[in-house]
N, C-alpha and C positions, 0 to 999 in steps of 0.2 A: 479111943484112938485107934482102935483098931480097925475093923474095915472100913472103907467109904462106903457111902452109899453111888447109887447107880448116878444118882446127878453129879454128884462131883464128881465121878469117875469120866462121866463124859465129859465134863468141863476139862477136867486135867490133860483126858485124851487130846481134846480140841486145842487145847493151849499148847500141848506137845506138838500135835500135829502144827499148828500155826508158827510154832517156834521151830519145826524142821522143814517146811519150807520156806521162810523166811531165812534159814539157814540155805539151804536148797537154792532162793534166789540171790543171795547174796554171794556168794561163792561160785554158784558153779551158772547160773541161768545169765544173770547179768552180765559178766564178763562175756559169755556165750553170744549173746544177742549184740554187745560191744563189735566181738570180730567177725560176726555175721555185718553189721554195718559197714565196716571197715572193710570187712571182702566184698560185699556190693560195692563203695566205693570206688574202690578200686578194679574192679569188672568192669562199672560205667567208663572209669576213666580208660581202661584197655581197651573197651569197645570204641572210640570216638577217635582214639587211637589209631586202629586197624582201619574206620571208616573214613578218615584223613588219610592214611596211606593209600585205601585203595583209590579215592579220591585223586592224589597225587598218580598213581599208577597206570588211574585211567586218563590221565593227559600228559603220559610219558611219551609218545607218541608224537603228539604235537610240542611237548616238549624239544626231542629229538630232531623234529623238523624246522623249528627257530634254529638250532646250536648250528644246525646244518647251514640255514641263510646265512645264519651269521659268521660262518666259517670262510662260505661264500667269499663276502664281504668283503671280510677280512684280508681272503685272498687277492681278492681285484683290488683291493686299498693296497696290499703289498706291492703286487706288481705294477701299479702304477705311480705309488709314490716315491720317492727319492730314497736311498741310503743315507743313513746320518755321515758316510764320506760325501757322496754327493754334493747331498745342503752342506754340508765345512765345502766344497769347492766352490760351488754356489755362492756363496757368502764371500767367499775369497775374490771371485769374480767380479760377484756386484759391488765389493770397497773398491776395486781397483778401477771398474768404469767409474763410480763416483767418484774417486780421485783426481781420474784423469778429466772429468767434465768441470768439477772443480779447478783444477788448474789450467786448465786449456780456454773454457769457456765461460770463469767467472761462476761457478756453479747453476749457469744455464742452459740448459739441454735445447731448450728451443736455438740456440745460439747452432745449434749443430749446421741446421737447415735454413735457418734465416738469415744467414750470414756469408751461406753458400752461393758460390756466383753461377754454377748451373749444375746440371747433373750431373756430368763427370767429379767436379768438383767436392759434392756429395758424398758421392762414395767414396772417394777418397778417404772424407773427411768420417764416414764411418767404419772404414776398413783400418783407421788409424788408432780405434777407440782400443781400448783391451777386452778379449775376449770376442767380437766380430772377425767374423772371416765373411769369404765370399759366402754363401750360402745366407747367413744372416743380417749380413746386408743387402743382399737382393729382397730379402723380405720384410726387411725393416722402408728401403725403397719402397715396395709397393704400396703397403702401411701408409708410408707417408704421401705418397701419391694418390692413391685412389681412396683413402678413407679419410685421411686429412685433410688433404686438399691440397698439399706444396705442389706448385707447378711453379718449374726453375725448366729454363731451354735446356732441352737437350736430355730431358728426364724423362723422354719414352725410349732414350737410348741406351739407358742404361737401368731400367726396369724391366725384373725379369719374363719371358714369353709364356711358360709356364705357371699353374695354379701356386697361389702363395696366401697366406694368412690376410695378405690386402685386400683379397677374393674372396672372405667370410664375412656373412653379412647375417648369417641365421645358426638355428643349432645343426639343421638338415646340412648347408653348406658347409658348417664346420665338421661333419660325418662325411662327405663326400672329399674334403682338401686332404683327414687325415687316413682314409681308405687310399687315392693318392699316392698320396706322399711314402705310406707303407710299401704299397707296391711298388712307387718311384724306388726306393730302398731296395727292395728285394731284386730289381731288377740290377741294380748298380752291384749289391753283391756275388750275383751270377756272373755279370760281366767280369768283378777280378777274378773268377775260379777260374 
């Protein structure tokens, strides 16, 4: 029992060695190549990452210049659309014309003009409604004169001489009545200063 010989000394060797890396791989190499996986993993996923951002980065730009139209937009939709006081007046407005066409005219609007015995009469009969004054009834006049068709005597005497909404017949002409009308405005402003 004493010495081995040289074959089984290499065999013993070979087994030791095979039993200390098989130790070797189990402990220390496998785990190793586990979070070698797991940090490539994770690299790809930061790479795709970074390449989506710059991605993103690179049409921050045009980004920028949408938010910008859209700001635009936004603007010109403000200052052209109503205040929610406004629309509640508005709304106040249009119950109380429909009120009054209802009770005056049997809920018939054509009743306004059709029942009118001439132009004077007319206006009267719109300057009485709620919510028209002069101004929108000369233009409700023309409306009904030259794009509808009421011809009652005496109705070029009291349709107005200036451009009016009755005068629009395109999108060009409706850019010219409301340049206009702006300036009509602005001159009547100057005059009360």
């Amino acid at each position: 029992m004493g010495r081995m010989s040289l074959g089984t000394q290499v065999v013993v060797f070979a087994l030791l060695g095979v039993l200390l890396y098989g130790v070797y791989w189990w402990f220390f190499h496998s785990p190793m190549q586990q979070q070698i996986q797991d940090k490539t993993a994770t690299k790809r996923n930061l790479q795709a990452e970074v390449d989506n951002a710059k991605t993103t980065a690179a049409r921050l730009p045009e980004f920028r210049r949408e938010v910008e139209r859209k700001e635009a937009t936004l603007q010109a939709l403000s200052r052209i659309l109503p205040s929610q006081k406004e629309v509640d007046d508005l709304l106040r407005k249009v119950q109380q014309l429909a009120a009054a066409i209802a009770t005056d005219y049997g809920n018939d609007a054509g009743r306004i003009w059709s029942e009118a015995r001439d132009g004077a009469d007319l206006q009267r009969r719109l300057l009485a409604l709620p919510g028209i004054g002069e101004m929108k009834a000369k233009s409700l006049l023309a409306i009904l004169g030259k794009r509808l068709g009421v011809a009652l005597p005496g109705m070029a005497d009291v349709m107005p001489k200036h451009p009016t909404l009755g005068d629009v017949d395109s999108a060009e002409a409706l850019a010219r009545y409301q340049a206009g009308k702006r300036a009509m405005k602005a001159e009547m402003r100057a005059a009360k200063d």
